[in-house]
C-alpha positions in Angstrom: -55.6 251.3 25.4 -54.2 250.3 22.3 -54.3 246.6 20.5 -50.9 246.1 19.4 -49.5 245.3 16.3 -52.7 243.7 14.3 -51.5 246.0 11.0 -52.6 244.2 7.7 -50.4 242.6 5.0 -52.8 244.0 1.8 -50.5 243.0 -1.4 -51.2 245.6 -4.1 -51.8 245.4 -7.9 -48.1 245.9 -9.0 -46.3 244.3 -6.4 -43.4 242.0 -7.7 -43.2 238.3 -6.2 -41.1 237.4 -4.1 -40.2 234.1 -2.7 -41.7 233.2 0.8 -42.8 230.4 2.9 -45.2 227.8 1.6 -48.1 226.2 4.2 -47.5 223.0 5.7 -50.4 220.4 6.0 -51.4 218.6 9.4 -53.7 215.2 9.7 -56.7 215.8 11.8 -60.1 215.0 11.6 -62.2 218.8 11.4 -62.6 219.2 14.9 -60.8 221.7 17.5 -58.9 219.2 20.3 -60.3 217.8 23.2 -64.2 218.0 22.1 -63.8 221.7 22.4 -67.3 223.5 22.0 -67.2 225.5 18.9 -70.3 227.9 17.5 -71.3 227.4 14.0 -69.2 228.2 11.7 -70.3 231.0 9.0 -70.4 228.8 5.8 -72.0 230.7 3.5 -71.5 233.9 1.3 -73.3 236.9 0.7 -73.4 237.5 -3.9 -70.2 235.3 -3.4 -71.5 232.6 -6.2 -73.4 235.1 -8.1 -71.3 236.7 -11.2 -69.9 240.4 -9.9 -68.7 243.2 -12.0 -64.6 243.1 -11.0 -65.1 246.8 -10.4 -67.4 247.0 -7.2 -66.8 244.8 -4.1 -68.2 241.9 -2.6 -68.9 240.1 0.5 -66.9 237.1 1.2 -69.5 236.1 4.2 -73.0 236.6 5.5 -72.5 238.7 8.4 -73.5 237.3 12.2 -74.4 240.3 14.5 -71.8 239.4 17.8 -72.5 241.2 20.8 -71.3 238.9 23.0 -67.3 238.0 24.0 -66.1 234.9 21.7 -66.7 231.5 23.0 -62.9 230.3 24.3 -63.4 226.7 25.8 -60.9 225.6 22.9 -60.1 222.7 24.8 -55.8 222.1 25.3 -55.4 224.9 22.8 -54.5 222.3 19.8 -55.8 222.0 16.5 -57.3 219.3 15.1 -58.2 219.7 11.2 -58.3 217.8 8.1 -56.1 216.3 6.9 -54.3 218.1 4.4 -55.4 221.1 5.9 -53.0 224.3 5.6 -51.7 225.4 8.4 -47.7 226.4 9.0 -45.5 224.9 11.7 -47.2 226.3 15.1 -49.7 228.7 13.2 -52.7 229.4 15.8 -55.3 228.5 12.5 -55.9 226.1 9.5 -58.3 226.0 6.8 -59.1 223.8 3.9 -57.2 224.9 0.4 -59.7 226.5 -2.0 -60.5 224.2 -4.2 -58.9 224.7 -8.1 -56.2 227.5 -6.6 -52.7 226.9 -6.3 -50.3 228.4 -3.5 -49.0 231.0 -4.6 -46.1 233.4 -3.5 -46.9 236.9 -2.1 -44.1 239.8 -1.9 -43.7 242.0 1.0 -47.2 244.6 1.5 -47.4 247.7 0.5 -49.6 249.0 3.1 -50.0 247.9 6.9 -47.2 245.5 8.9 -46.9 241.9 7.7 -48.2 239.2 10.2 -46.5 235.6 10.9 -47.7 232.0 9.3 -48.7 234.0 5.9 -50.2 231.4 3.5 -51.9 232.4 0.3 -53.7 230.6 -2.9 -54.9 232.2 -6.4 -53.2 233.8 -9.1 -50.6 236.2 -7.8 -50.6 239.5 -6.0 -53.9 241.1 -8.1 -56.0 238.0 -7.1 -55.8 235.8 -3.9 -56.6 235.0 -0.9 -54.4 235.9 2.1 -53.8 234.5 5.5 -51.8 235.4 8.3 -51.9 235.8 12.0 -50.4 238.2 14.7 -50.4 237.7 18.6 -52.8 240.9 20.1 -50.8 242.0 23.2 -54.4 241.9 25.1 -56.9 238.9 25.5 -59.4 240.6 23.0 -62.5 237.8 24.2 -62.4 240.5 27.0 -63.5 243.5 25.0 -66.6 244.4 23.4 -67.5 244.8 19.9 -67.0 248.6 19.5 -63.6 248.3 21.4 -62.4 246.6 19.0 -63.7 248.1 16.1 -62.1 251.5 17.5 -59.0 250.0 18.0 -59.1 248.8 14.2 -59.6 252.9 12.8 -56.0 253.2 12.9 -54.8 249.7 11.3 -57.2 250.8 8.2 -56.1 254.4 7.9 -52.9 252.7 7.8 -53.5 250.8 4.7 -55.3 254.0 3.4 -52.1 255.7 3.5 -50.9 252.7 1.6 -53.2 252.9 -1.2 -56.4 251.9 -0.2 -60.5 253.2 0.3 -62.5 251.5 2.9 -65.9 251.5 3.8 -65.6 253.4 7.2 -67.7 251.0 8.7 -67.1 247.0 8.9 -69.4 243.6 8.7 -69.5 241.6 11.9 -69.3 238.1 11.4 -68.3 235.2 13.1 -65.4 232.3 11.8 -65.1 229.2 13.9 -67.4 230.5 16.9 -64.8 233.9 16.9 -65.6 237.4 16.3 -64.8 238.5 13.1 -65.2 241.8 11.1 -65.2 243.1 7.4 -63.8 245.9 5.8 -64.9 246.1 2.1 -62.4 248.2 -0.1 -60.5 249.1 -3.2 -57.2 250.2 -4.5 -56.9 254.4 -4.8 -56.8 253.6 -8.4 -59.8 251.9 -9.1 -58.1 248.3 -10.3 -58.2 245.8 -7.3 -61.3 245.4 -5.2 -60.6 244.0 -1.8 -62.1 242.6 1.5 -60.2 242.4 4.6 -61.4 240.1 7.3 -60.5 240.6 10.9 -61.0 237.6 13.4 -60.2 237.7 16.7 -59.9 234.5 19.4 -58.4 235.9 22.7 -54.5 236.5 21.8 -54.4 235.5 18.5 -56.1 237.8 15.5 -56.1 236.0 11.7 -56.8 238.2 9.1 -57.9 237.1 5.9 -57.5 239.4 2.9 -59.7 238.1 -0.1 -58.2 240.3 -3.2 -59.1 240.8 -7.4 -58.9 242.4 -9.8 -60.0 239.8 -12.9 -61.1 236.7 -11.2 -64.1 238.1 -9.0 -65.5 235.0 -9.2 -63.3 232.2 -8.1 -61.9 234.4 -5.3 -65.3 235.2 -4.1 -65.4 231.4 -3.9 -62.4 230.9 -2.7 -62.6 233.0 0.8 -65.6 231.7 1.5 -64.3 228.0 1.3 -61.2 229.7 3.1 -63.8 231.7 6.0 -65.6 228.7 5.9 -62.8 225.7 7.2 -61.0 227.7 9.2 -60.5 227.1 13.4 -58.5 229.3 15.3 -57.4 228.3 18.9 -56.6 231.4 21.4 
């Protein structure tokens, strides 16, 4: 069994820009419709306010061991954010904008298959933050942890082939009560430093690409504001 069409949308270091579709903001009050019961919400970052040499990695999140199926009582399956929050015409996620980073616009990746509803804020492709979501052709709050980390081997050695190292093996966490996982990595040539985030609520995946190559930093900051807001219905 195979998990459909989850590939990643990395942008590299000297992709040109391109024009694409900015977010859309939606009035809401930070909660998930209907009441919905939602776990805690990873807020914090692990070295991601600390100053980091642009040259190694760093983790956008604290990781939260899951070994359980996600939690989907998501009420009617509606969002209900903040307002102002980003989130494209019938996108299955919003988040708050980092704070201090404009939208910017992305080109088309150069590794991995582009998903729907991308939004993205920072400086251009070396340094941003990167959201986008693609519909799992299998209710994935039915599979365990290492199913879907197995399914996930291929979608990385895809953006290997692209121009990319990864760590082999990834950081559970959760976002908004989902499942979520972490692949720490950097370009083949040693410029950008990247980590790809994962997140999975039963049909939906988001994946969250966090991306530098200068501004460690603020883009550190910046995905874990980003992992931090976000709510994903199924």
């Amino acid at each position: 069994m195979r998990i459909p069409g989850p590939a990643a949308a990395i942008i590299g270091a000297l992709v040109a820009l391109t024009a694409t579709g900015c977010a859309s903001t939606i009035a809401g009050d930070g909660r998930l419709a209907a009441d919905a019961t939602r776990s805690e919400q990873t807020t914090e970052s692990t070295d991601s306010t600390e100053p980091t040499d642009s040259t190694e990695p760093t983790e956008s999140t604290e990781p939260t061991q899951t070994t359980t199926p996600t939690d989907t009582d998501t009420g009617d399956g509606e969002l209900d954010c903040p307002g102002e929050s980003v989130s494209p015409p019938g996108a299955p996620y919003c988040y708050t904008a980092p704070t201090g980073l404009d939208e910017v616009e992305l080109g088309d990746p150069t590794a991995g298959e582009s998903g729907s509803f991308r939004t993205s804020y920072g400086f251009g492709p070396t340094d941003h933050v990167e959201v986008q979501a693609y519909v799992v052709g299998i209710d994935t709050d039915t599979l365990t942890d290492d199913e879907i980390v197995a399914e996930l081997v291929s979608v990385i050695a895809d953006l290997e082939a692209g121009g990319f190292d990864f760590e082999e093996q990834p950081t559970p966490l959760t976002v908004d009560g989902a499942r979520g996982f972490a692949y720490q990595g950097t370009s083949t040539d040693g410029s950008q430093n990247i980590v790809t985030h994962f997140i999975f609520r039963g049909l939906n995946e988001v994946q969250i690409n966090c991306a530098y190559v200068e501004e460690a930093d603020v883009i550190d900051s910046a995905c874990a504001e980003v992992l931090g807001s976000m709510q994903i219905i199924d």
